[in-house]
py3Dmol code that shows the C-alpha trace and the ligand (Angstrom):
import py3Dmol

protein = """\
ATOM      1  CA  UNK A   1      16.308-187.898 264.310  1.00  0.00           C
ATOM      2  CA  UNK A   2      15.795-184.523 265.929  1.00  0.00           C
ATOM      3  CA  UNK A   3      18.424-182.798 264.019  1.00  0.00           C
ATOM      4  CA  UNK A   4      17.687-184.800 260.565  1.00  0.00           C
ATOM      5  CA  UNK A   5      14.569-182.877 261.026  1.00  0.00           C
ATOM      6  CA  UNK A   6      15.525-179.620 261.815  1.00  0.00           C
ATOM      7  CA  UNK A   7      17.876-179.907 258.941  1.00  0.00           C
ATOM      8  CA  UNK A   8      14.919-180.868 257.016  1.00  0.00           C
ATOM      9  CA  UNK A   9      13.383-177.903 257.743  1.00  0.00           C
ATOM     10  CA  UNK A  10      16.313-175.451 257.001  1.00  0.00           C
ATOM     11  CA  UNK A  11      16.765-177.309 253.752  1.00  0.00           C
ATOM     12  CA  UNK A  12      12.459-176.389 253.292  1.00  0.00           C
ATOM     13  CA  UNK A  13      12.589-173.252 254.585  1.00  0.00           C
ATOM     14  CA  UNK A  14      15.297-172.412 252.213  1.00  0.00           C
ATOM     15  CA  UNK A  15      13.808-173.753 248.933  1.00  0.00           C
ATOM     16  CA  UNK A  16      10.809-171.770 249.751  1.00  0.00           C
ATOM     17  CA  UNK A  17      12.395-168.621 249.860  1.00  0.00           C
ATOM     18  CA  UNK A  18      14.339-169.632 246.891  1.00  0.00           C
ATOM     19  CA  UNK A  19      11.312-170.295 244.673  1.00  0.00           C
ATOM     20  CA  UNK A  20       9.370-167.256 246.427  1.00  0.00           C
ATOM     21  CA  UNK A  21      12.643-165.110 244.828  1.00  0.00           C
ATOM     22  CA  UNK A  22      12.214-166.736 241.701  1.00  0.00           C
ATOM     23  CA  UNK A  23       8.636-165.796 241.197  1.00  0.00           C
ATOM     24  CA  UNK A  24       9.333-162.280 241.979  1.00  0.00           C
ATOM     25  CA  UNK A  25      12.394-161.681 239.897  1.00  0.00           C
ATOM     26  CA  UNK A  26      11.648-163.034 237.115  1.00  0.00           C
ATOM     27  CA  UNK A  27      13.475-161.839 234.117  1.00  0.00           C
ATOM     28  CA  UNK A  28      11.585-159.685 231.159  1.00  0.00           C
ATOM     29  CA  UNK A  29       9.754-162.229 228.930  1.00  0.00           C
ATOM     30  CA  UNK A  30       9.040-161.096 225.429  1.00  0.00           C
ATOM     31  CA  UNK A  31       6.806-163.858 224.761  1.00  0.00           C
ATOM     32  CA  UNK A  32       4.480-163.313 227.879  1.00  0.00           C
ATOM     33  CA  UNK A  33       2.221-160.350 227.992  1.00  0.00           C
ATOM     34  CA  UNK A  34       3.324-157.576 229.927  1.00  0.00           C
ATOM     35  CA  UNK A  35       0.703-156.384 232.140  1.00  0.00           C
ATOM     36  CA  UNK A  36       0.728-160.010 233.894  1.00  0.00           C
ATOM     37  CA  UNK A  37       4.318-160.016 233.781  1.00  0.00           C
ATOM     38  CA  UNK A  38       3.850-156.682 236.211  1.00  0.00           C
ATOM     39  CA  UNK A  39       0.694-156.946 237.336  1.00  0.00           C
ATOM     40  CA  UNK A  40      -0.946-154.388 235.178  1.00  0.00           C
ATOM     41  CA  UNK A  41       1.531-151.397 237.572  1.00  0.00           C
ATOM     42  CA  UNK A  42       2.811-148.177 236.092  1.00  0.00           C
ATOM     43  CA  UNK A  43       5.031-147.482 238.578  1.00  0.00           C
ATOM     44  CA  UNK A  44       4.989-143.806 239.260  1.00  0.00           C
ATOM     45  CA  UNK A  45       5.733-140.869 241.588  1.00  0.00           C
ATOM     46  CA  UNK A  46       4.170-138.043 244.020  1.00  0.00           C
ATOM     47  CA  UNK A  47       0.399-137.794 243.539  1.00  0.00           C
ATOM     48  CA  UNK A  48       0.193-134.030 242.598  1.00  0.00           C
ATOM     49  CA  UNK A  49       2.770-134.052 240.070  1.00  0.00           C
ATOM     50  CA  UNK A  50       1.685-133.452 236.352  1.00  0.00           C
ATOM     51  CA  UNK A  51       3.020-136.910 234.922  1.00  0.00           C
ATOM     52  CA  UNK A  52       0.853-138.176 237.376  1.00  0.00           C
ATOM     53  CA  UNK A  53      -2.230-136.797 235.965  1.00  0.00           C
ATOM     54  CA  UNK A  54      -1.189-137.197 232.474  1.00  0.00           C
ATOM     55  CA  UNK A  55      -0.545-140.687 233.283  1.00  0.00           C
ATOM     56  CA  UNK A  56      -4.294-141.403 234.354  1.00  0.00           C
ATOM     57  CA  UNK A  57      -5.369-139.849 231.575  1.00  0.00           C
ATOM     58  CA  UNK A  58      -3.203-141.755 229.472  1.00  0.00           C
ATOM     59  CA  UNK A  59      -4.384-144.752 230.921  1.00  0.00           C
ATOM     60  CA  UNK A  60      -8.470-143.723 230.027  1.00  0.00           C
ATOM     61  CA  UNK A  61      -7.755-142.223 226.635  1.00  0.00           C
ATOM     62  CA  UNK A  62      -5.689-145.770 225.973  1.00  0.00           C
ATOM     63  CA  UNK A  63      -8.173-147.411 227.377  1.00  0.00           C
ATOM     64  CA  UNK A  64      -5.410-149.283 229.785  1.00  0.00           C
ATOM     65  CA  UNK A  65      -8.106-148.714 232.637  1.00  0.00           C
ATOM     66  CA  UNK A  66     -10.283-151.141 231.121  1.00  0.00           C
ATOM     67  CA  UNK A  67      -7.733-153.934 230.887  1.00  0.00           C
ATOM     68  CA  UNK A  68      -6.995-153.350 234.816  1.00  0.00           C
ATOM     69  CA  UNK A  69      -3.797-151.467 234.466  1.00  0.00           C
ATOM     70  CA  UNK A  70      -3.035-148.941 237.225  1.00  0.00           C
ATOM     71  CA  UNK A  71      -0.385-146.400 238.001  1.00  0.00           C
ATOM     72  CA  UNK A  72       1.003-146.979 241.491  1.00  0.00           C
ATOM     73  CA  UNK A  73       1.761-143.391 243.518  1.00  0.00           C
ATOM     74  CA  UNK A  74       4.686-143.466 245.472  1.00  0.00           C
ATOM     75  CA  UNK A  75       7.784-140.948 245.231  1.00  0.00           C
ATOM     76  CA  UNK A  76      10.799-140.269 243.014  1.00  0.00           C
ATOM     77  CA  UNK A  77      13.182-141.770 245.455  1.00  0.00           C
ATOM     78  CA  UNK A  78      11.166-144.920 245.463  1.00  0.00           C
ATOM     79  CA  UNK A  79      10.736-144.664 242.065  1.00  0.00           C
ATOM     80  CA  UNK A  80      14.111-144.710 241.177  1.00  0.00           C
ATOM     81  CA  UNK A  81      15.073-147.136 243.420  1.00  0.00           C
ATOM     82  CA  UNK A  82      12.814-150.196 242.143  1.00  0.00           C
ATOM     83  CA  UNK A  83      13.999-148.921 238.736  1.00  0.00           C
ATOM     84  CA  UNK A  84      17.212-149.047 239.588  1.00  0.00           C
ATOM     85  CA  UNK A  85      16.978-153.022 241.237  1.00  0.00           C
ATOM     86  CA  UNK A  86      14.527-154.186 238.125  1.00  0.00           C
ATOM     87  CA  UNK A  87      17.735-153.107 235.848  1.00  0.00           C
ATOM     88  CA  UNK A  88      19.923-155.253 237.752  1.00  0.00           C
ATOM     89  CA  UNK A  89      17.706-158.145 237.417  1.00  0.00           C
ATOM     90  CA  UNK A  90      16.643-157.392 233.770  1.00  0.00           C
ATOM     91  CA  UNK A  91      12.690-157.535 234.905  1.00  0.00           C
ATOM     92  CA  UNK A  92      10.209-155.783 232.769  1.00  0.00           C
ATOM     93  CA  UNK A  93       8.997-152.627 234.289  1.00  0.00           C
ATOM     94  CA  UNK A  94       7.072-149.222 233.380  1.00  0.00           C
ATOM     95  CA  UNK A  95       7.916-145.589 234.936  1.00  0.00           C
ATOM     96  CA  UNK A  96       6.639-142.481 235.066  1.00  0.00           C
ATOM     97  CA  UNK A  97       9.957-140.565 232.908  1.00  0.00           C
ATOM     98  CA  UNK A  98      11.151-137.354 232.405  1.00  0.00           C
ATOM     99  CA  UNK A  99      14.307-135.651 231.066  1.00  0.00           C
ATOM    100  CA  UNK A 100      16.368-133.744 231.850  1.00  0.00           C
ATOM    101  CA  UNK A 101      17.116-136.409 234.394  1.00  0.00           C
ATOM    102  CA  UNK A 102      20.018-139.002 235.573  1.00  0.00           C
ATOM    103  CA  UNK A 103      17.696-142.036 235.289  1.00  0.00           C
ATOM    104  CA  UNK A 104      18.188-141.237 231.471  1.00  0.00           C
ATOM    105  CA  UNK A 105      22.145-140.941 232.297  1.00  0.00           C
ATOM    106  CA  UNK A 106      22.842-143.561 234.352  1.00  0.00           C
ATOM    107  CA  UNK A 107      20.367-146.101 232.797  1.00  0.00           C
ATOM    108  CA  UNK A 108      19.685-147.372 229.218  1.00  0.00           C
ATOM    109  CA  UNK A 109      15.834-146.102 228.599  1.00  0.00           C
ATOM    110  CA  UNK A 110      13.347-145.579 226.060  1.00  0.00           C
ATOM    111  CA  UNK A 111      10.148-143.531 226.171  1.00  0.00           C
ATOM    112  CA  UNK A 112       7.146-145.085 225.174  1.00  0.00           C
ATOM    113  CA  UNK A 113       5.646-143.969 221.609  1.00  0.00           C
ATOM    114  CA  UNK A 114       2.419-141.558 222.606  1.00  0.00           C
ATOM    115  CA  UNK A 115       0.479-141.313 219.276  1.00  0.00           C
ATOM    116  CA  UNK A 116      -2.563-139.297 221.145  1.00  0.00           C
ATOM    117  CA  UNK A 117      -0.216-137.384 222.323  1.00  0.00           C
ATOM    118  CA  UNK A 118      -1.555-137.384 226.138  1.00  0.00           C
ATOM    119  CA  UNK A 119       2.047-136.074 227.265  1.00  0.00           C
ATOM    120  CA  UNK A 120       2.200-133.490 224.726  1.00  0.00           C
ATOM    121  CA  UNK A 121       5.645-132.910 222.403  1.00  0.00           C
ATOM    122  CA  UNK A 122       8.623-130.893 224.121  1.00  0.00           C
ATOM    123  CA  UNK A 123       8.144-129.128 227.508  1.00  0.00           C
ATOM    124  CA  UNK A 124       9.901-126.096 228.637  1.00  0.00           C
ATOM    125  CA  UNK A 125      10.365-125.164 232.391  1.00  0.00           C
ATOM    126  CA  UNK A 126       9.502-122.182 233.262  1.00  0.00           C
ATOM    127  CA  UNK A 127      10.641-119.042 235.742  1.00  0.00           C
ATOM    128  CA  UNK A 128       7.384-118.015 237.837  1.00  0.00           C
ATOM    129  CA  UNK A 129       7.932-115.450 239.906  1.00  0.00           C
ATOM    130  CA  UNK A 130       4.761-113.068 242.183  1.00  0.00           C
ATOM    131  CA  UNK A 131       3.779-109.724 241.604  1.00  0.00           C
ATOM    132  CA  UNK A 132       5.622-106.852 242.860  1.00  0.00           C
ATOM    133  CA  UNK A 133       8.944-108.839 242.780  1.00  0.00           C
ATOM    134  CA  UNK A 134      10.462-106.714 240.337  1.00  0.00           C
ATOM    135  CA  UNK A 135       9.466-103.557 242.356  1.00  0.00           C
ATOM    136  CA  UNK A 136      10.319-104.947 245.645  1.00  0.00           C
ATOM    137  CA  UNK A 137      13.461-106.402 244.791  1.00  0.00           C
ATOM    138  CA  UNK A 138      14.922-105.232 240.904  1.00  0.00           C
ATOM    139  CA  UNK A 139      18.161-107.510 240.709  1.00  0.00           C
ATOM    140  CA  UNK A 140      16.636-110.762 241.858  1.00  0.00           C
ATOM    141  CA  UNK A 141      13.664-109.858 239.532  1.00  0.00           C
ATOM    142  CA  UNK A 142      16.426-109.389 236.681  1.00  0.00           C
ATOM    143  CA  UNK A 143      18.123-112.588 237.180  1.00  0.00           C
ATOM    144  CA  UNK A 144      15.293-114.270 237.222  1.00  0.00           C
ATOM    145  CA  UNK A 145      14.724-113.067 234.141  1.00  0.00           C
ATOM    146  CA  UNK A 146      17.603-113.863 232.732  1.00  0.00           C
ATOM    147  CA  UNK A 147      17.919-117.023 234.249  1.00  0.00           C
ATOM    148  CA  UNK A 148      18.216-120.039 231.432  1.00  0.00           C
ATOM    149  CA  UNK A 149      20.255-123.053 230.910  1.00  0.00           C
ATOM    150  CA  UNK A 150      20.326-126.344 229.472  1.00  0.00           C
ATOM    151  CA  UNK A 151      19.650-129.773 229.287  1.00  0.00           C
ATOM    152  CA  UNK A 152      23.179-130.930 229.782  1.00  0.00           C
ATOM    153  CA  UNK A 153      23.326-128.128 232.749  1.00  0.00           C
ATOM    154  CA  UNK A 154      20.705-129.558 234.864  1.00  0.00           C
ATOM    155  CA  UNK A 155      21.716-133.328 234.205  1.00  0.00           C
ATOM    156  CA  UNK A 156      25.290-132.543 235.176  1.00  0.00           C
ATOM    157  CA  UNK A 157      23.735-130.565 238.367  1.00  0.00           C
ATOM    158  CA  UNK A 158      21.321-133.822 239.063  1.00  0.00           C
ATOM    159  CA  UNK A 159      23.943-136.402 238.332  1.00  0.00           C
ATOM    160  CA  UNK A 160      26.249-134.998 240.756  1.00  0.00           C
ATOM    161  CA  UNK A 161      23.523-135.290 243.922  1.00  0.00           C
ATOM    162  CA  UNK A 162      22.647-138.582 242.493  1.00  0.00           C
ATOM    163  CA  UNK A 163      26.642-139.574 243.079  1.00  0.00           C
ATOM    164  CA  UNK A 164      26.323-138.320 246.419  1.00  0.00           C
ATOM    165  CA  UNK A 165      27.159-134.665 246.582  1.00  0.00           C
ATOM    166  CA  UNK A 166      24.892-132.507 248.811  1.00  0.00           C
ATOM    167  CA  UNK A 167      22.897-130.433 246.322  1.00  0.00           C
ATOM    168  CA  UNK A 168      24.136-126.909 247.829  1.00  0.00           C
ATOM    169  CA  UNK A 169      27.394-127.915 246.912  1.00  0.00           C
ATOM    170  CA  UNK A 170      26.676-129.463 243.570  1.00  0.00           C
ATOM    171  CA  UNK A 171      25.361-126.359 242.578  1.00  0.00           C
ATOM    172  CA  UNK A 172      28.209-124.100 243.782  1.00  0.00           C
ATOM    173  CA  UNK A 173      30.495-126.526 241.766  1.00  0.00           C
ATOM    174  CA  UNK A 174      28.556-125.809 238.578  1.00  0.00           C
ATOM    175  CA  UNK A 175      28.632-122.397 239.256  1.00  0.00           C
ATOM    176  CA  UNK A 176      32.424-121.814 239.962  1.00  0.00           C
ATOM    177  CA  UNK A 177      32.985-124.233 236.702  1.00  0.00           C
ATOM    178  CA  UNK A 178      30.584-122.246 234.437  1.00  0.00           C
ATOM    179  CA  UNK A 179      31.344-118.894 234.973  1.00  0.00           C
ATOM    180  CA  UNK A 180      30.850-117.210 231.754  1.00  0.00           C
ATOM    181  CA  UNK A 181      27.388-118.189 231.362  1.00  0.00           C
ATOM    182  CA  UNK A 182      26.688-117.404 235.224  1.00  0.00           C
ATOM    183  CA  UNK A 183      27.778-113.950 234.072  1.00  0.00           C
ATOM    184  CA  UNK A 184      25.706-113.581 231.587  1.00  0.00           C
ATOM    185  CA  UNK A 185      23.061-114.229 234.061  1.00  0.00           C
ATOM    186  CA  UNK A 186      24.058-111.508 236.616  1.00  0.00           C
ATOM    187  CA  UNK A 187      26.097-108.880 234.709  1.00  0.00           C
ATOM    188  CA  UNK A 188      25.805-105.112 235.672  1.00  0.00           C
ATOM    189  CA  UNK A 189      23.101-106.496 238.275  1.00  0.00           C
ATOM    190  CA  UNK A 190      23.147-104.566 241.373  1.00  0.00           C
ATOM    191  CA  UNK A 191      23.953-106.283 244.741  1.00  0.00           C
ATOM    192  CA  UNK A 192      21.169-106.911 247.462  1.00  0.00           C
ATOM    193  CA  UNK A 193      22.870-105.736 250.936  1.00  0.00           C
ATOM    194  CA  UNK A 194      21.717-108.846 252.270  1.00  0.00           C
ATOM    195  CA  UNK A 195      17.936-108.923 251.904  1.00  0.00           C
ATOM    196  CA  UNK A 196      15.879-111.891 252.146  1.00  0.00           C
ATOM    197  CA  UNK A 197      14.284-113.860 249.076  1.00  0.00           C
ATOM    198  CA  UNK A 198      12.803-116.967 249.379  1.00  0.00           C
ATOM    199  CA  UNK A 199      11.919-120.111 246.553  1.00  0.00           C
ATOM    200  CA  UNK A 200      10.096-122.516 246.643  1.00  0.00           C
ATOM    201  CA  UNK A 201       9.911-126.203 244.642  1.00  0.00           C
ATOM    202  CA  UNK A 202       8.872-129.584 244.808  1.00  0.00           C
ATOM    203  CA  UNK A 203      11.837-132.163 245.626  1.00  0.00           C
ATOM    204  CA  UNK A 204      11.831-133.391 242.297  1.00  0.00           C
ATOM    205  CA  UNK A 205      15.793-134.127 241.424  1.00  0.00           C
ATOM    206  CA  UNK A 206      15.754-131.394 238.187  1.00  0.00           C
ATOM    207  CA  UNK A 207      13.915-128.885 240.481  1.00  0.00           C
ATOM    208  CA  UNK A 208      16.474-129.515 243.556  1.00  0.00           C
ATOM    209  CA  UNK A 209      19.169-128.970 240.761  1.00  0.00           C
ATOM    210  CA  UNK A 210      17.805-125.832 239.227  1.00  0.00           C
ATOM    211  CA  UNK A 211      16.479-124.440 242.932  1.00  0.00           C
ATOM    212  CA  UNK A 212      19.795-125.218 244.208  1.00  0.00           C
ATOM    213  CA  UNK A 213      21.731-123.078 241.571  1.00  0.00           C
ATOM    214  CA  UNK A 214      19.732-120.550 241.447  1.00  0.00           C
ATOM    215  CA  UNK A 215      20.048-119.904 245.249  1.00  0.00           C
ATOM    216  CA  UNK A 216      23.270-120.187 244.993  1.00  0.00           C
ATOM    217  CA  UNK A 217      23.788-117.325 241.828  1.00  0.00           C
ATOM    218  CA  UNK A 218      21.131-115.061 244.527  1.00  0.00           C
ATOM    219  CA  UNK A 219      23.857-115.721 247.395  1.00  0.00           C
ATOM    220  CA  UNK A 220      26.693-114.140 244.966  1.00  0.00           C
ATOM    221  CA  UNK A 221      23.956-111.172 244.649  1.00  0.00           C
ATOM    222  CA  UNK A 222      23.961-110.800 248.332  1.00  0.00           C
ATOM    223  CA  UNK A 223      20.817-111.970 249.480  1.00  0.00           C
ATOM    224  CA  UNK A 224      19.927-114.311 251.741  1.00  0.00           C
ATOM    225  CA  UNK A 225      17.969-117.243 250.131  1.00  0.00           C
ATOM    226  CA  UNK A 226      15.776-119.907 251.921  1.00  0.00           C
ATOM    227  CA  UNK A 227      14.403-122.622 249.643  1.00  0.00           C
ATOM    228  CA  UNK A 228      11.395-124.297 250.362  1.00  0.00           C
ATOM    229  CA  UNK A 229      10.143-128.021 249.449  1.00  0.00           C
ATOM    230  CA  UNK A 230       6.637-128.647 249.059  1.00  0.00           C
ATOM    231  CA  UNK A 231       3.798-130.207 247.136  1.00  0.00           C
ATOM    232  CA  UNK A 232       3.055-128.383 243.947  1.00  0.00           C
ATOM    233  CA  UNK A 233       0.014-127.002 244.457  1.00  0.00           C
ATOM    234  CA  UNK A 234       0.898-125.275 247.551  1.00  0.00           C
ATOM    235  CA  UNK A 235       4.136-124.015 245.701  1.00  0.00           C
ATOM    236  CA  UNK A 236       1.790-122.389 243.231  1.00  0.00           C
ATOM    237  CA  UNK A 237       0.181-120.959 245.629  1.00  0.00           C
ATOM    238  CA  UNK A 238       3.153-119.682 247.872  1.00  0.00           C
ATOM    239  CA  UNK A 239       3.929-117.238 244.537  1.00  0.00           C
ATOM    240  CA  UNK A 240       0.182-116.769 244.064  1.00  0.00           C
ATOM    241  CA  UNK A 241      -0.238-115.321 247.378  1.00  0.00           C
ATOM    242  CA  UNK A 242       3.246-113.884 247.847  1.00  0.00           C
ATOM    243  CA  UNK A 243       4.312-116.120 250.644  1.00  0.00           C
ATOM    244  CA  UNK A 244       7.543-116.767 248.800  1.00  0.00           C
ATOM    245  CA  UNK A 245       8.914-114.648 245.798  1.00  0.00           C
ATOM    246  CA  UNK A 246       9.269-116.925 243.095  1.00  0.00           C
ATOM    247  CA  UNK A 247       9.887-120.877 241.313  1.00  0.00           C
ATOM    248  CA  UNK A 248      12.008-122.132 238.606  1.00  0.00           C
ATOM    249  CA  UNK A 249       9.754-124.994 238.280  1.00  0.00           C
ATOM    250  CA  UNK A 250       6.812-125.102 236.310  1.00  0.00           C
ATOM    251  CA  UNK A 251       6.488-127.299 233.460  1.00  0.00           C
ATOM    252  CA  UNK A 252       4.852-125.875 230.505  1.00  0.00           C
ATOM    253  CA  UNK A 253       2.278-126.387 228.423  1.00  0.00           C
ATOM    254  CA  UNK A 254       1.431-129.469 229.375  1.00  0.00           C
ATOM    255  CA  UNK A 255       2.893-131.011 232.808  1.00  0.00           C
ATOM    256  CA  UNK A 256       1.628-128.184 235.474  1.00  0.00           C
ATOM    257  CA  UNK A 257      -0.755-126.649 232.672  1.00  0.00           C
ATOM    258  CA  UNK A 258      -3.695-127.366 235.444  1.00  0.00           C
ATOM    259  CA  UNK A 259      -1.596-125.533 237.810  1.00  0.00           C
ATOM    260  CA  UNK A 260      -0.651-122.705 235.858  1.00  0.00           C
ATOM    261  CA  UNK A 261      -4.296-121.835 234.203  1.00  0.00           C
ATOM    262  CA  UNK A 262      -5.938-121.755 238.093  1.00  0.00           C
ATOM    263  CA  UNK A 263      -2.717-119.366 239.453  1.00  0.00           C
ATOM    264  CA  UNK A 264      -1.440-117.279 236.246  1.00  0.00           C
ATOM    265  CA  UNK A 265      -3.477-114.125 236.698  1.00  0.00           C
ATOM    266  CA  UNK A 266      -2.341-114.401 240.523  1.00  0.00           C
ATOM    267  CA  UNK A 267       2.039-114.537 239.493  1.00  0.00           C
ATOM    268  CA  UNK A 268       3.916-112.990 236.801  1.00  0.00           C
ATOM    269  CA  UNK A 269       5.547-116.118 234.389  1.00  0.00           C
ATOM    270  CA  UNK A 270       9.096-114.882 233.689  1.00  0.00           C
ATOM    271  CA  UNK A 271       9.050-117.145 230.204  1.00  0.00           C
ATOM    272  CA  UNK A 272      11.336-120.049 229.848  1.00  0.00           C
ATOM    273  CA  UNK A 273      14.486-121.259 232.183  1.00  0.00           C
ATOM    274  CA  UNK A 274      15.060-124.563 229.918  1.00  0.00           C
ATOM    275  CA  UNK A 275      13.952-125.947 226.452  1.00  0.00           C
ATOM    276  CA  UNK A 276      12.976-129.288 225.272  1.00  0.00           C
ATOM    277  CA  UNK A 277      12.247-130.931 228.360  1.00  0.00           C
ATOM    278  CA  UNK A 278      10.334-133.919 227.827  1.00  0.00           C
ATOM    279  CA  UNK A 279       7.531-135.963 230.196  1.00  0.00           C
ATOM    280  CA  UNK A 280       6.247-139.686 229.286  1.00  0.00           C
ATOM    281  CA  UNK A 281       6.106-143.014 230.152  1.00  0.00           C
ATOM    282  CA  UNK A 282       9.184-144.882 230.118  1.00  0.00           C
ATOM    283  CA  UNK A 283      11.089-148.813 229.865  1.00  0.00           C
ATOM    284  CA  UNK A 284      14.696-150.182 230.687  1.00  0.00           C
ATOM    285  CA  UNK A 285      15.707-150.461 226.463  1.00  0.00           C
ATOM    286  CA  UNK A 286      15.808-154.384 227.409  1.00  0.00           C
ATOM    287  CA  UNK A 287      12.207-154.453 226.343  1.00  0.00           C
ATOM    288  CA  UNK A 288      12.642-154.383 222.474  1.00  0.00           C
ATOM    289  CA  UNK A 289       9.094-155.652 221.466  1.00  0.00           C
ATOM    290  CA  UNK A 290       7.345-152.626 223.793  1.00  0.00           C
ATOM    291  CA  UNK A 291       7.829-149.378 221.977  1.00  0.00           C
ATOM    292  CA  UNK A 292       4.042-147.767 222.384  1.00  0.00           C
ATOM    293  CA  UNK A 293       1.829-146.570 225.014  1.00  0.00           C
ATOM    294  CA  UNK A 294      -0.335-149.266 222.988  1.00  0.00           C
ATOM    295  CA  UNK A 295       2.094-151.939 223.375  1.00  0.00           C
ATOM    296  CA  UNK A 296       1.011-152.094 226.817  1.00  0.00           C
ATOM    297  CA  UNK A 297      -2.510-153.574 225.945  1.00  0.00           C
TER     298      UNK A 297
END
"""
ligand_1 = """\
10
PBE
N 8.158 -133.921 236.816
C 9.443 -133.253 236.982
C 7.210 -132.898 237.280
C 7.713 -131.653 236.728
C 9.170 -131.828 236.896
C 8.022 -134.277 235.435
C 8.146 -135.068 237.697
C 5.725 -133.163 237.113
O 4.910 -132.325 237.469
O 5.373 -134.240 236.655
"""
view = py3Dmol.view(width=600, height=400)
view.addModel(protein, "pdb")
view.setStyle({"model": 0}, {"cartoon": {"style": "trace"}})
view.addModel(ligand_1, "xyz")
view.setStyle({"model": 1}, {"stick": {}})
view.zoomTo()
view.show()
């Protein structure tokens, strides 16, 4: 009797956790409405960062806010990862995107029609370095300056961490395999004799990619890079107040456009390191009948 009970309650315990699954993975329904189908979540990233803030907005000026959506702030590891395991499981979901980046490589995504145009059309990324750089130290100052690359660059750079690779070594693979156009970066420059630089970023994957490479071009230079994660508004303000000399990092017009009108009389911006970036909100291409920021509604 004992064990016809206990064997009972196996048999319960498992069915529960069976049909708990089931609730929780359930598959992308077109017929359902979305926002019940993930509880009215945008699932995004770190709070500071520009999509974020474009994202609330996004979610007032489509009046999302009023029909109880929300944008959940967690990081883009996390991000990523419940990405990457609704995929597997074909559930619906919605992300904070941006590209250049691998979640565009690895996975089959679409970004969500914007006709107010809250995320703005094409971003570049631009070179910000502080004042007195070129003074204090000409060739870092010049290739800086000189510093551009693109789209396919940086994705190659990012899908090679995502695989695994440290990102120091990542980048010195795309160096030693791109050499003309790392020459055009640093031709005639003079070396360094070892002096000291320092960058700073925000552990984004396309600004540990383009951080990365760029610290390693300054080694080749001879200087002696540190590079620096932080939040973005204190990496701003490292350049702004000269506690580091410079970022590769800043999204422009749009993403760190709040950042960039409070620091830019306090940094020099170097113009653009990469064109046609692009920031929105994003869905696995599973989800044929979503194809709008209004869809959502
Ligand atoms: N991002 C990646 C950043 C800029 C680079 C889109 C996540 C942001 O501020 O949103």
């Amino acid at each position: 009797m004992r064990k016809k009970l206990s064997l009972f309650a196996t048999l319960c315990a498992f069915l529960l956790i069976l049909s708990s699954c089931g609730t929780k993975l359930a598959a992308y329904d077109p017929k359902e409405p979305l926002g019940k189908q993930i509880n009215y979540t945008i699932t995004g990233i770190d709070a500071g960062a520009g999509i974020m803030l474009s994202t609330q907005k996004a979610l007032k000026a489509y009046k999302l806010d009023k029909a109880n959506w929300q944008l959940q702030t967690s990081s883009t590891a996390a991000m990523t990862s419940t990405l990457g395991k609704a995929i597997k499981d074909k559930r619906p979901i919605v992300v904070t995107g941006w590209t250049p980046h691998w979640m565009f490589t690895k996975y089959n995504l679409k970004f969500l029609k914007d006709p107010k145009n809250v995320y703005g059309s094409a971003e570049n990324i631009h070179t910000i370095v502080r004042k007195g750089l070129k003074e204090d130290k000409p060739s870092a100052y010049e290739f800086l300056n000189r510093f551009n690359w693109t789209k396919n660059d940086m994705s190659s750079v990012m899908l090679a961490v995502n695989n695994g690779e440290s990102p120091e070594k990542a980048a010195k693979k795309w160096i030693s395999k791109n050499p003309d156009k790392v020459a055009t970066w640093t031709k005639g420059i003079k070396k360094a004799n070892g002096d000291k630089i320092k960058l700073t970023y925000v552990a984004w994957d396309s600004e540990i990619a383009s951080t990365n490479v760029v610290s390693e071009v300054l080694k080749t230079l001879d200087y002696k890079p540190t590079i620096q994660a932080m939040e973005i508004q204190p990496m701003w303000a490292s350049v702004a107040t000269n506690a580091a000399d410079g970022m590769v990092a800043a999204w422009l017009p749009n993403t760190s456009g709040i950042y960039y009108k409070d620091y830019k009389k306090d940094v020099e911006d170097l113009g653009v390191n990469l064109k046609g970036a692009k920031v929105g909100l994003a869905v696995p291409t599973y989800m044929k009948n979503i194809n709008s920021i209004e869809d959502l509604k």
